[in-house]
Residue, then its C-alpha position, 0 to 999 in steps of 0.5 A: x676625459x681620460x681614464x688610464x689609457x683611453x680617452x672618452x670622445x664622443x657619445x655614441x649611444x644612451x641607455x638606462x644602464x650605460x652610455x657608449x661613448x667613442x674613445x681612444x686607445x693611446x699608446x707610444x710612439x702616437x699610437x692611436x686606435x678608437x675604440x667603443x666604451x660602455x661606460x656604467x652609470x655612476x647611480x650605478x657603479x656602487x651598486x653590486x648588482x648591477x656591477x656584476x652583471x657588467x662585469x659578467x657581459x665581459x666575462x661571457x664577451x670575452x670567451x666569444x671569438x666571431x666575425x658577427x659578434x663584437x669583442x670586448x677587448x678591456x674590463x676597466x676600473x678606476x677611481x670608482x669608474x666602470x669601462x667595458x672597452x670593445x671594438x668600434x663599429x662604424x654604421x648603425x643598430x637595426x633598430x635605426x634602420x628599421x625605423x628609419x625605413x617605416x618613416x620612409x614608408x618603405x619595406x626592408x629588402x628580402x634579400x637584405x633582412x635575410x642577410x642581416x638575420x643570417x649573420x646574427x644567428x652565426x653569431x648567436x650560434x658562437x656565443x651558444x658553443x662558446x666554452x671557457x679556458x678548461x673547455x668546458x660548455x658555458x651555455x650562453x643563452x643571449x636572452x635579450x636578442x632584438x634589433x637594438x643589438x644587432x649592429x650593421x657596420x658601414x662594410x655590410x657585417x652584422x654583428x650581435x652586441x650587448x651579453x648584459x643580460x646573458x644567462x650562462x653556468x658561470x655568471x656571478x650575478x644570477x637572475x632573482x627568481x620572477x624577474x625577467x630580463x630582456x625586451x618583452x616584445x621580442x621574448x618566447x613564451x617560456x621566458x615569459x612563464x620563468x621557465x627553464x630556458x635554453x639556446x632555443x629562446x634566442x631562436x625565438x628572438x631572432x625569428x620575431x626580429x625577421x618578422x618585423x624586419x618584413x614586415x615594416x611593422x612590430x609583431x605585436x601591437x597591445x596597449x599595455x603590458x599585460x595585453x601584449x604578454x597574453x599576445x605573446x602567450x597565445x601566439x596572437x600576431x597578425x598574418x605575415x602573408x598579408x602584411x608583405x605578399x612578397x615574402x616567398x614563400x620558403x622565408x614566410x615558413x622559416x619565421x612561423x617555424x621560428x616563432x612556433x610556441x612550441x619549443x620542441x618544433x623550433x629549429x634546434x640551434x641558431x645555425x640550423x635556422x641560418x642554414x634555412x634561410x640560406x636555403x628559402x632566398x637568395x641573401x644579398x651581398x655585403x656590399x649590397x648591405x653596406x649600400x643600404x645603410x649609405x643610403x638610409x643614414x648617409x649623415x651618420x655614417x660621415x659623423x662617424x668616419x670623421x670622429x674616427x679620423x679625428x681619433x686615429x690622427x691625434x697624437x698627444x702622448x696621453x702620459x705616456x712617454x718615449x724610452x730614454x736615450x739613457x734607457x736604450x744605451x750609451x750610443x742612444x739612436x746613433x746610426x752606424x757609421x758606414x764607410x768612413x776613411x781610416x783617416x777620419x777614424x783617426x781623425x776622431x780618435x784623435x779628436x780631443x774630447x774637451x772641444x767636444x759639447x758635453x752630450x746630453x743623455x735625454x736627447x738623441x744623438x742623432x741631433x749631432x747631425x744638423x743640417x750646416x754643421x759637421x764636426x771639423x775632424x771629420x771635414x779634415x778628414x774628407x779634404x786630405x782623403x780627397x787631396x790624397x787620391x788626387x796626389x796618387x791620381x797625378x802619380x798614376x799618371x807620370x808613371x805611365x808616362x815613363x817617370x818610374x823612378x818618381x815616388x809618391x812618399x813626398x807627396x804623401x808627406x805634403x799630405x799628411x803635413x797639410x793635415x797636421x797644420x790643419x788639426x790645430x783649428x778642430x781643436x779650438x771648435x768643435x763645430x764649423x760651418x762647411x763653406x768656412x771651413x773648406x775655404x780654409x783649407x789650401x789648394x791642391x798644387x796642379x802638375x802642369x804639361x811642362x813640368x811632365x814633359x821636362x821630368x821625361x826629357x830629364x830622363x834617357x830613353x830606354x831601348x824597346x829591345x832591352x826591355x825584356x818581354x813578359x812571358x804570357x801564360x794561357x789557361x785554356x779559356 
């Protein structure tokens, strides 16, 4: 499906509100990018509400510029369609990973959550300090912090995805007073009550996405809805100490501060907590990352890489063409002639131009270089140049020998006859063949030794002693 300039190839991910699809950015010349493409449920592309709130995510997307969030690059709308074009990272959601390990029945690496946490509180603490084009503050507060969208690339990077529920001072569409927004798992007790919230609820989030990212479990474990709300409220979850022993003890404090009710007692913005843990454990490398999402999910990974390459290699035009030889000029793509003879120069000027095919202004002129053909004039050109410096050549050498009083000028005009009985013929082609066309041409007469001896003999000798001597100057060097 191709909408404008991007063309939809693969689903990458489904949601209630979206799908994600891998698309193509086309562009002249074969350029081809992949891009990821958040395309709005049709149900939903009428409905003002929900088209607010997507275009609201690429307003807020748009005004945040950090390695550990995704951008968003495009707003696209056509023909009653919704886009939201962003960068496409190859790897998967913590939320793959996490529960790809517990069906492993393995627990998720210190070092590595630690990591992971990190670089998606950096990127809350970009997305919390971002400010819009008059630099003003717009108060971003994610609101919907979970392992769902947080993406971990095939390079080790964590980055925050999905501002759709985002609260900020610009929003067009508002959150309807006692409607909550957000995962309910993962939301702070202020959120739940409709309070007043702020940076500090995102802290909450990704302190409880630690917790579970240690623990190989969920925090809460409730029947319902309402039981798991009152959890919440209450600060009911079991002890992380128990669950993994082998959580030091530094990380366990940074996470119970995290997850305190009260939002006084929290760390005060996400950096000040990625500070924290920088400081509780030794956080593993990204390339320590970027083998842990290898081998946890090899198979998605070549899914991907081999979507993107198929994206990256396509060349078709997507509608969109070349610039005309019309439109570049009247020499089109002709490349400079470079080191041409004066004869040839003459040769073409001369050249009649009705012999000459008429030139076609949607093709380039460099299609006037076949391979096997050359124009007759310029082949003319080249012959007699070569018969030319032959003829010099051979002169050269006579007058060496002593033959001073022999000039070239009759030679020359042999030359330049030879080139006018041979102009007829470029005036009724205008191509030719180069093996024909040289194997009209007429040899070069040889000078032979005899003639040379002769020519000296013809002439007397002149005494060494009436030549006069040149005079040698010297300059000192």
């Amino acid at each position: 499906m191709v909408i404008g300039r991007y063309e939809l190839r693969a689903v990458l991910a489904r949601g209630g509100m979206a799908t994600v699809y891998l698309g193509r950015l086309g562009g002249i010349a074969g350029f081809s990018r992949a891009v990821a493409i958040k395309r709005l449920h049709p149900q939903f592309a009428t409905d003002p509400s929900f088209v607010a709130m997507f275009v609201d995510e690429a307003r807020l997307a748009g005004c945040i510029h950090h390695p550990h969030v995704v951008s968003v690059n495009d707003v696209v709308a056509h023909d009653g369609e919704l886009l939201l074009v962003m960068d496409f990272v190859r790897g998967a959601s913590l939320s793959a990973l996490l529960s790809a390990e517990r069906s492993a029945g393995r627990k998720t690496d210190v070092g590595i959550a630690a990591r992971v946490l990190r670089d998606a509180l950096q990127g809350l603490h970009a997305a919390h300090e971002a400010r819009d084009s008059h630099g003003q503050p717009l108060s971003i507060v994610h609101r919907d912090v979970s392992p769902q969208n947080i993406l971990v690339d095939a390079t080790g990077v964590a980055r925050i995805i999905d501002f759709g529920v985002a609260k900020a001072v610009s929003r067009v569409q508002n959150t309807r007073e006692g409607q909550l927004k957000g995962k309910l798992c993962y939301m702070a007790p202020e959120q739940l009550r409709n309070q007043r919230v702020d940076r500090r609820v995102d802290v909450y989030a990704a302190a409880a996405v630690l917790w579970d990212a240690l623990a190989g479990q969920s925090m809460f474990d409730a029947d319902n809805e309402a039981s798991l709300v009152y959890a919440i409220l209450e600060g009911r979850r079991p002890s992380l100490r128990e669950i993994s022993p082998h959580v030091p003890g530094p990380l366990l404090e940074v996470v119970e501060r995290g997850l305190s009710l009260d939002v006084r007692s929290r760390f005060a913005s996400a950096a000040e907590m990625a500070e924290a843990i920088e400081s509780a454990v030794p956080l593993a490398a990204e390339r320590e990352v970027a083998r842990w999402l290898a081998q946890i999910l090899p198979s998605e990974l070549e899914r991907q890489a081999a979507l993107q390459l198929d994206v990256e290699t396509h060349v078709a035009p997507l509608g969109i063409a070349l610039p005309s030889a019309a439109a570049i000029g009247s020499d089109g793509l002709r490349p400079p002639e470079l080191g041409r003879s004066a004869l040839a120069k003459r040769a073409d000027a001369a050249g009649d131009s009705e012999a000459r095919p008429a030139h076609d202004p949607a093709s380039p002129r460099l299609t006037s270089l076949a391979p096997g053909s050359l124009r007759i004039t310029h082949v003319v050109a080249i012959a007699a140049s070569a018969v030319l410096l032959s003829t010099l050549a051979a002169w050269t050498i006579a007058h060496r020998a002593g033959d001073r009083a022999a000039a070239p000028s009759g030679e020359i005009a042999s030359v330049a006859a030879s080139y006018d009985a041979l102009r007829p013929a470029a005036e009724s082609s205008a191509t030719a063949p180069i093996p024909s066309l040289l194997a009209d041409a007429a040899p070069e007469p040889a000078v032979s030794a005899e003639a040379t001896a002769s020519a000296s003999a013809s002439q007397p000798a002149t005494p060494s002693s009436a030549v006069p001597k040149k005079k040698r100057k010297y300059y000192g060097f």
